[in-house]
N, C-alpha and C positions, 0 to 999 in steps of 0.2 A: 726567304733570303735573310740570313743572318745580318743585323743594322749592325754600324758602328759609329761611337762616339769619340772625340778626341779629352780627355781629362788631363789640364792644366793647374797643376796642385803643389803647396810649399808647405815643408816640415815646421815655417813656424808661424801659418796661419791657422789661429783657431776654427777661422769658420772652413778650413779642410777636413781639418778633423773632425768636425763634426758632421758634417755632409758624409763622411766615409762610409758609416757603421749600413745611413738608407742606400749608397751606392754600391756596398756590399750585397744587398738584399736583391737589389734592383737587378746585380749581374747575375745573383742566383735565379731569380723567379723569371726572369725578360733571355729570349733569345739574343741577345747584345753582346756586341763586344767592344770592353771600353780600353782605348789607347791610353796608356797611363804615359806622362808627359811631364814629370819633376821639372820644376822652374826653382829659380835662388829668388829668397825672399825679395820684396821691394826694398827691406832697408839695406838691405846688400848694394840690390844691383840699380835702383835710382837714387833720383834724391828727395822720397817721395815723404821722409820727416823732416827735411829743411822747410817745407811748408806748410807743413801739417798745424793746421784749427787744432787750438789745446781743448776744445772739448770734444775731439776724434777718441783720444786714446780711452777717455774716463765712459763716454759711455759704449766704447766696443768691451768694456769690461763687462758691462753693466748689459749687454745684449747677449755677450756671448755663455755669462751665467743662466742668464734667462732662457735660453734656447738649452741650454744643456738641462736645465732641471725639469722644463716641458717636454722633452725627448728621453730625460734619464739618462743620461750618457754622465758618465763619470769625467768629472772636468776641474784642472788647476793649471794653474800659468806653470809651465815646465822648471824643474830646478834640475840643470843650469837651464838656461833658456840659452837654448840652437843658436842665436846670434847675439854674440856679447858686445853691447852696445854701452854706450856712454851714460849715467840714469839721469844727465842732465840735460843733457841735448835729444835724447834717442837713437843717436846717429850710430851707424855701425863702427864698430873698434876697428884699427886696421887690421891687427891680429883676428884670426876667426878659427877656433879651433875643433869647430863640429860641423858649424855648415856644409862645408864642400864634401866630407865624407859624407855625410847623410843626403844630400842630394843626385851624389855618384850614384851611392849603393841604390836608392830608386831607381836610376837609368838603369843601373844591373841590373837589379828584380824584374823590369821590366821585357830587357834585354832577353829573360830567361824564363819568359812569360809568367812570374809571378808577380808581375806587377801591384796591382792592386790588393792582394791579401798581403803582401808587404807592405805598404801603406797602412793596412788597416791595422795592422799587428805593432809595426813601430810606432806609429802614430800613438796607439792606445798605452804604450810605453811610457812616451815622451810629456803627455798632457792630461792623462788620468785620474794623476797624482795617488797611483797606486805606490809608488818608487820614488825615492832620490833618488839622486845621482844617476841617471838613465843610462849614460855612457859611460858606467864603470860595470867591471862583472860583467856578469852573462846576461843583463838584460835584454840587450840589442841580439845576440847570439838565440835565446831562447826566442826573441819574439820573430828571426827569419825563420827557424824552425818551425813555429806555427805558422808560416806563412806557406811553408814548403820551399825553403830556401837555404841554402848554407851560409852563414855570415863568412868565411872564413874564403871560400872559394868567389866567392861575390868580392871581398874585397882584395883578394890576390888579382883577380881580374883588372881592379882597377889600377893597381901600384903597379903590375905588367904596363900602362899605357893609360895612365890620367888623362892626355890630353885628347884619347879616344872620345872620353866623357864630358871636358870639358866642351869638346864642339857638339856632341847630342842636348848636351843642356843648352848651350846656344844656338841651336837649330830648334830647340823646344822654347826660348825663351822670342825667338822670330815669327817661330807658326801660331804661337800667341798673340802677341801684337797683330798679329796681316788676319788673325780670326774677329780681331774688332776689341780687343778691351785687354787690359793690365792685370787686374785683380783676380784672386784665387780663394774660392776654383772656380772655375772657369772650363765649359762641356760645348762642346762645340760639335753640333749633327749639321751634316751638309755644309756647313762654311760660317750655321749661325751661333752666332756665343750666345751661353747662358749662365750668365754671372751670377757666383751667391749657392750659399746651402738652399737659400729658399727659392729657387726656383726649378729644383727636382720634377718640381708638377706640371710647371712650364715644355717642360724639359720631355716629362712622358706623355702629353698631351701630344706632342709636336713628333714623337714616335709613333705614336699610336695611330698619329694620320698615315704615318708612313709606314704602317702596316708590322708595330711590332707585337710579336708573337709570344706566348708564354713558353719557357722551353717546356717539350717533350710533345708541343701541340704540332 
């Protein structure tokens, strides 16, 4: 019997991106099927930097360099960064002129069951630091393409009926919460969260009881 997991993931957390490249791997090699689950970042959608410890931000710099040079994954803070925020405060701008598209368009990809190599393809886009300016040109268009996706039909989808999308992200940003936890990403087998890139292991350990398969076995 083919497992499945629920994956609760935001374009502008690093540690998503960095979990994607093993979860990519993970849906190749493992009988699995992962529900991919686009959430709006926390500074969007709480108010989780009006309280935020000012030694939160310096050392998730300082972790999330560290984990990408021990994994190799090619890693830099996005330019623009997906939420334009205040560089005083951190707080999100009321203007927000990428997030929502790029949270939609994972619903689509999803939607058209290319969820997840969408993800992995924009993501590696957006945080790489192969590219400026990630939402200009064909970068986003080239990387649904490798995803097996059409940017163009994905996002006609959504300007047909934004508020189709806006309620999947809110019905995804609910089945997060009632799975037990906030932060991203966040994999959720049977009802339990598994918060964090690093708990991948956790995560196959607790399949593996539950009789996950390698595919073609």
């Amino acid at each position: 019997m083919t497992l499945s997991i629920e994956l609760y993931w935001s374009f502008r957390s690093p540690y998503s991106y960095l979990a994607t490249p093993r979860l990519v791997e993970i849906a190749r090699d493992y009988d699995l099927n992962i529900d991919v689950r686009p959430v709006y970042p926390l500074a969007v959608r709480s108010g989780f930097f009006e309280k935020l410890n000012p030694l939160w931000v310096p050392y998730m710099f300082r972790d999330t360099y560290r984990i990408s040079q021990m994994q190799n994954i090619p890693y830099r803070w996005p330019r623009p960064d997906p939420v334009q925020v205040d560089p005083g405060t951190l707080l999100a701008k009321p203007d927000q002129p990428y997030i929502h598209r790029l949270v939609r368009l994972g619903c689509a990809a999803a939607e058209a069951e290319r969820g997840l190599p969408f993800l992995h393809e924009v993501s590696r886009v957006i945080w790489s630091g192969e590219v400026d300016n990630w939402h200009e040109g064909d970068h986003l268009a080239n990387a649904a393409a490798r995803a097996g996706a059409n940017l163009a039909e994905l996002d006609a989808k959504i300007e047909a009926d934004p508020e189709k999308y806006e309620s999947i992200i809110q019905k995804n940003q609910d089945a997060h919460q009632a799975a037990g936890h906030w932060g991203v990403p966040t994999m959720v087998f049977n009802g339990e969260p598994f918060f964090g890139q690093d708990r991948l292991d956790a995560l196959l350990w607790r399949l593996n009881q539950n009789g996950l398969k390698p595919r073609g076995a």
